[in-house]
Backbone as a ProteinNet text record, in pm:
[ID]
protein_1_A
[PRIMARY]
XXXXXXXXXXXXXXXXXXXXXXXXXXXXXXXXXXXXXXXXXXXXXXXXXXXXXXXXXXXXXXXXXXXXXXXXXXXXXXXXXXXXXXXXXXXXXXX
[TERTIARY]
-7273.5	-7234.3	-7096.2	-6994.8	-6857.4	-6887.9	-6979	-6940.5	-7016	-7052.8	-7111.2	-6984.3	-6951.9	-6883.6	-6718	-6668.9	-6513.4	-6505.8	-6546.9	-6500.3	-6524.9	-6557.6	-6631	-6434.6	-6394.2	-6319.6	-6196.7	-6180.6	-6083.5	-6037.7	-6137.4	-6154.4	-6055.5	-6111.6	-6088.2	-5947.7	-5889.4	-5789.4	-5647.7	-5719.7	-5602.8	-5635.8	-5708.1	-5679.6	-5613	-5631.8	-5536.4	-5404.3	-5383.9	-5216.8	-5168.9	-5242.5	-5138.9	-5125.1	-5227.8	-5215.6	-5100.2	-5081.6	-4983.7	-4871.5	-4868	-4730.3	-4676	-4807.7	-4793.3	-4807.3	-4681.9	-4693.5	-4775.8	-4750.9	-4816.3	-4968.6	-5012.7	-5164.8	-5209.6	-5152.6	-5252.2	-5210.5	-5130.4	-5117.1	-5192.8	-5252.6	-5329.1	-5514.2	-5508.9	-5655.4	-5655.7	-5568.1	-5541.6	-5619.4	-5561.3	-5592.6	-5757.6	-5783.9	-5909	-5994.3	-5975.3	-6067.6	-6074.4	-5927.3	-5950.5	-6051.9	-6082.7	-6138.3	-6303.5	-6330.9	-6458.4	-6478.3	-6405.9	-6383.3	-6392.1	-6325.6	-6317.4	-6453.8	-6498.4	-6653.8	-6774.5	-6758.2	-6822.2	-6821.7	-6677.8	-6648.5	-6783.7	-6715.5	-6808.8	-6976.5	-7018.7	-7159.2	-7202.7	-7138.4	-7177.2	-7163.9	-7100.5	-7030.9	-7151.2	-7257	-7315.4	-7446.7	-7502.1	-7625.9	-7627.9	-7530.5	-7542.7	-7570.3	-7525.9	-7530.6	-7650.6	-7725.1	-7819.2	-7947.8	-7943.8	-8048	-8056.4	-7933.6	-7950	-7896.1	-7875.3	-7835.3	-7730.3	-7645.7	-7502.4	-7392.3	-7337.6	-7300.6	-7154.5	-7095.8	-6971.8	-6933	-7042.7	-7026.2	-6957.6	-6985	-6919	-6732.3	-6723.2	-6603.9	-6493.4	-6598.2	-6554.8	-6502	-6590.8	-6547.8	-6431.7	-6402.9	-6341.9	-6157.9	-6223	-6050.1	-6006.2	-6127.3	-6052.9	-6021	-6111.6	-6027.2	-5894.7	-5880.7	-5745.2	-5613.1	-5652	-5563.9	-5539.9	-5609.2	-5605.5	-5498.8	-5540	-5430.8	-5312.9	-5328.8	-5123.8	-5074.4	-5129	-5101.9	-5030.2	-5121.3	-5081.5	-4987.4	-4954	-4835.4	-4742.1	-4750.6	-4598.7	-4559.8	-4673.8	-4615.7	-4530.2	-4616.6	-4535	-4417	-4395.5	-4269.5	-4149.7	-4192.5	-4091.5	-4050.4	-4086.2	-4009.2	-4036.6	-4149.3	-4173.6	-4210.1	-4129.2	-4107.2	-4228.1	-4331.7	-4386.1	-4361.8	-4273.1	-4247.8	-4096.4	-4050.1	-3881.1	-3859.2	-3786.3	-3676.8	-3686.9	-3679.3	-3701.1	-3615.3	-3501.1	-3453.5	-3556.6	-3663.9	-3733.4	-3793.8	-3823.9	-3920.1	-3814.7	-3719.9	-3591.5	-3510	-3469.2	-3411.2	-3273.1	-3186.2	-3019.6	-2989.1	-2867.2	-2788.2	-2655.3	-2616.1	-2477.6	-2354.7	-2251.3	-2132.7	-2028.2
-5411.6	-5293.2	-5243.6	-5320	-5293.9	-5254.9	-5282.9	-5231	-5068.7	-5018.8	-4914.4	-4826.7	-4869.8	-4789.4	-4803.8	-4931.6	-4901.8	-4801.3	-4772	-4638.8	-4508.9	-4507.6	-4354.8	-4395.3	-4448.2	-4475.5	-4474.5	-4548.3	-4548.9	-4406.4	-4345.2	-4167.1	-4121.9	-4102.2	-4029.2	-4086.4	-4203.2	-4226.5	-4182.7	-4203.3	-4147.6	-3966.4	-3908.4	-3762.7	-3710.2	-3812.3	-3780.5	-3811.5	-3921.9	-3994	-3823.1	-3805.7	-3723.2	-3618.3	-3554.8	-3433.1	-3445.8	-3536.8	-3533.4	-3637.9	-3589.5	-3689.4	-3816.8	-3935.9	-4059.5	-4129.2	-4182.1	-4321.5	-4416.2	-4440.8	-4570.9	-4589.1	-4421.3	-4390.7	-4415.6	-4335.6	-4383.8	-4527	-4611.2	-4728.7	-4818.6	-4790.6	-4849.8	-4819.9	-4717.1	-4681.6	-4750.6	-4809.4	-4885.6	-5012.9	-5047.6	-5177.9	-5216.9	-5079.3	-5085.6	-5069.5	-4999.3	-4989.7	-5174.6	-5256.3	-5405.5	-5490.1	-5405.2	-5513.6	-5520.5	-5320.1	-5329.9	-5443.8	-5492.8	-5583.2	-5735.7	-5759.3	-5874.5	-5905.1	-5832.2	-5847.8	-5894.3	-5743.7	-5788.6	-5904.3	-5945.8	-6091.4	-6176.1	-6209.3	-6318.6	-6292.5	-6176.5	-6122.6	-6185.7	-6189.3	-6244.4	-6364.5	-6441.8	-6602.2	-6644.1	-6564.5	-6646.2	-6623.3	-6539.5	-6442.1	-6552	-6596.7	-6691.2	-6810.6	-6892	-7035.1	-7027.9	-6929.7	-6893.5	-6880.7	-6772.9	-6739	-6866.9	-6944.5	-7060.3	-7188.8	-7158.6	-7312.3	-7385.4	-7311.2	-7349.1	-7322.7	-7422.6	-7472.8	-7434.6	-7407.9	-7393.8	-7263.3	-7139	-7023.4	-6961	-7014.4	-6987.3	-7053.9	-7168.5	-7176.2	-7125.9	-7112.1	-7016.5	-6902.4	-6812	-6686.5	-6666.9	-6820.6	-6837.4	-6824.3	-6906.3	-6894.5	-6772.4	-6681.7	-6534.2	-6457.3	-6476.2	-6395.6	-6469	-6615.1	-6662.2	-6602.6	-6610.5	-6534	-6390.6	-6289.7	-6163.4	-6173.7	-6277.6	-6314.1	-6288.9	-6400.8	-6456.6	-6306.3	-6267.8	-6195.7	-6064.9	-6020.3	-5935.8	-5953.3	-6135.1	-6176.7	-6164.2	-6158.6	-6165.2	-6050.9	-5918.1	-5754	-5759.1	-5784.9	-5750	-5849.4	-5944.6	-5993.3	-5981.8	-5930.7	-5805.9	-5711	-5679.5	-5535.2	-5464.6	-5408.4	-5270.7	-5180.7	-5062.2	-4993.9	-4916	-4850	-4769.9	-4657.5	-4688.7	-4535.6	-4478.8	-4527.5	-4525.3	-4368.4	-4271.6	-4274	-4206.6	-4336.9	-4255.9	-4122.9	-4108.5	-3968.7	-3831.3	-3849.3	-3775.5	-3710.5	-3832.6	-3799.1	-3731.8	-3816.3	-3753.8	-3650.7	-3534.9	-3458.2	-3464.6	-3423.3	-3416.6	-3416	-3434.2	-3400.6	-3354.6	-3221.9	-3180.4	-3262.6	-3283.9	-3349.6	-3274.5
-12059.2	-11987	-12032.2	-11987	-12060.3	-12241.3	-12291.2	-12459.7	-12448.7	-12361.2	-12327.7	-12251	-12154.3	-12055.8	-12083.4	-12157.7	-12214	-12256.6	-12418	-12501.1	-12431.2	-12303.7	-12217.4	-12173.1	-12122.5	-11993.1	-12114.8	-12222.7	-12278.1	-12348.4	-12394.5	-12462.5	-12348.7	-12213.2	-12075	-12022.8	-12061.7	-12031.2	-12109.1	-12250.4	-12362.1	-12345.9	-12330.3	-12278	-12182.6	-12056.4	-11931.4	-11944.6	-12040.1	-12085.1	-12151.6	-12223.8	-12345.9	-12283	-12190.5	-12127.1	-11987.7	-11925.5	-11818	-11918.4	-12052.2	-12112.8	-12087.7	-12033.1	-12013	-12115	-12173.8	-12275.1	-12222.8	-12121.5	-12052.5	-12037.7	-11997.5	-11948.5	-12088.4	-12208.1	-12338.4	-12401.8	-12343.4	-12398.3	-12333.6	-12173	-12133.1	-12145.9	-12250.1	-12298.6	-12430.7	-12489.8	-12609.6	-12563.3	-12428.2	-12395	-12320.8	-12266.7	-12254.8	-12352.3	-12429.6	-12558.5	-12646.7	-12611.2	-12685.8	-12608.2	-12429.8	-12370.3	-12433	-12477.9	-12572.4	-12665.4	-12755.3	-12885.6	-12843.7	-12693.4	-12678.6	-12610.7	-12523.5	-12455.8	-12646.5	-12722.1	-12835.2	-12859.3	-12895	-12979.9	-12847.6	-12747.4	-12648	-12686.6	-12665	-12722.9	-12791.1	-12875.7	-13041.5	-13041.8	-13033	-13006.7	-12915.7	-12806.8	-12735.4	-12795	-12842.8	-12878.3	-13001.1	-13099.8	-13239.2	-13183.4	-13055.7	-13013.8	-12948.7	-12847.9	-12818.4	-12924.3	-13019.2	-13116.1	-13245.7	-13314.9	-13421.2	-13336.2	-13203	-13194.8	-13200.1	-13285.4	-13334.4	-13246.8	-13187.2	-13071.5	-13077.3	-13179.8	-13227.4	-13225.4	-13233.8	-13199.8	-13097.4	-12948.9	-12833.1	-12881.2	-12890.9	-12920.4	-13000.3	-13119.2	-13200.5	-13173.8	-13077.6	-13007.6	-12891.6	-12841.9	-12772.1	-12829.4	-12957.1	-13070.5	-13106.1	-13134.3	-13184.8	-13057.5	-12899.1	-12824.1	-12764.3	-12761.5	-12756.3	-12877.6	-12971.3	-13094	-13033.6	-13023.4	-12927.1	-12852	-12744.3	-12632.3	-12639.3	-12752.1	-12810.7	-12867.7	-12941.9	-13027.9	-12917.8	-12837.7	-12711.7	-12630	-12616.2	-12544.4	-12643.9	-12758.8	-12820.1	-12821.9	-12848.1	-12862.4	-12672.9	-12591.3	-12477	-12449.3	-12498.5	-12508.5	-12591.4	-12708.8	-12779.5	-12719	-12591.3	-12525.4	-12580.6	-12637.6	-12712.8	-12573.7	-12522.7	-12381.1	-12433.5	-12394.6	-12403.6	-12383.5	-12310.8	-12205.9	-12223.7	-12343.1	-12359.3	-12476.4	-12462.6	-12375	-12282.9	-12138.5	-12009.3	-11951.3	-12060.2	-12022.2	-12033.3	-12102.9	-12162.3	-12021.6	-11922.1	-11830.9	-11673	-11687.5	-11529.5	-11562.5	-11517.6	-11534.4	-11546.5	-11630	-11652.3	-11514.8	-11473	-11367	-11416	-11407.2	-11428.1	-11374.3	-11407.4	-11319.3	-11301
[MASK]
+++++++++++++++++++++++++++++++++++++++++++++++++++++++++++++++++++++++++++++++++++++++++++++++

């Protein structure tokens, strides 16, 4: 279901980001569109241990969406702001 209904939701989310000028709204259609990839990966990993037997498949699938993981924890632990420079979004104040 999700490899069907992400890319509807992720399209619709990065249109509403760019149109109301949310970094955040299209950075979080980035992230829905990975949950498409990561559902795939499991798909596949179970459909191969399922259809040949090969038992190593699920685990297997398990390593590349753990790699995903890390990989996602290190971008958000770099502080990359999505949403920076928040002057962009609050208005000046004269003094």
């Amino acid at each position: 279901m999700s490899l069907a209904v992400m890319p509807v939701l992720s399209a619709a989310q990065r249109r509403a980001g760019r149109e109301l000028g949310s970094a955040s709204a299209v950075a979080d259609s980035k992230q829905t569109l990975l949950c498409r990839y990561l559902s795939a990966v499991l798909l596949v990993g179970l459909a191969v241990n399922s259809l040949f037997g090969w038992w190593w498949a699920d685990p297997a699938a398990a390593l590349v969406i753990a790699a995903v993981a890390v990989e996602e924890g290190r971008e958000a632990r770099g502080g990359d702001n999505c949403c920076t420079p928040a002057q962009r979004w609050t208005p000046h104040r004269k003094r």
